[in-house]
Every structure is written in C-alpha cells, then in structure tokens.
C-alpha positions, 0 to 999 in steps of 0.5 A: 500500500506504501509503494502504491502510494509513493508511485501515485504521488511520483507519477501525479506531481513528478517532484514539481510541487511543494506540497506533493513533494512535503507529503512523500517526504513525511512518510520516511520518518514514519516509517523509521519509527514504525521499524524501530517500534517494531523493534522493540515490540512495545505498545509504540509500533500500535500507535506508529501504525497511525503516524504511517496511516495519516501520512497516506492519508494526506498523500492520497488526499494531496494527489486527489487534489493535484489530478485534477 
C-alpha cells in the first residue's frame, strides 16, 4: 500500500510541487519509527501504525487534489 502510494504521488506531481513533494517526504520518518517500534515490540509500533496511516492519508488526499 506504501509503494502504491509513493508511485501515485511520483507519477501525479513528478517532484514539481511543494506540497506533493512535503507529503512523500513525511512518510520516511514514519516509517523509521514504525521499524524501530517494531523493534522493540512495545505498545509504540500500535500507535506508529497511525503516524504511517495519516501520512497516506494526506498523500492520497494531496494527489486527489493535484489530478485534477
């Protein structure tokens, strides 16, 4: 679902706008954190599963927007 949605948000803005741009770059930090809660298999990698998901979720309102 992750890929899917970096591929969306490449072929929809092509690095050429500020927000589409900010929107992809969020989701790394998220997704350390998700790793590195996993990682130690505490109750953070539950809740870093939302860190990822509103990241996706501004992504694919981001490209919603940006198709039109």
């Amino acid at each position: 679902m992750i890929a899917a949605g970096v591929l969306a948000n490449a072929r929809t803005f092509g690095g050429q706008d500020y927000g589409g741009f900010h929107t992809i770059i969020a989701l790394a930090p998220a997704l350390r954190r998700l790793a590195r809660e996993k990682k130690t298999a505490g109750t953070g990698a539950f809740l870093a599963h939302f860190g990822v998901r509103r990241r996706m979720f501004r992504n694919s309102a981001a490209v919603r927007l940006g198709a039109r």
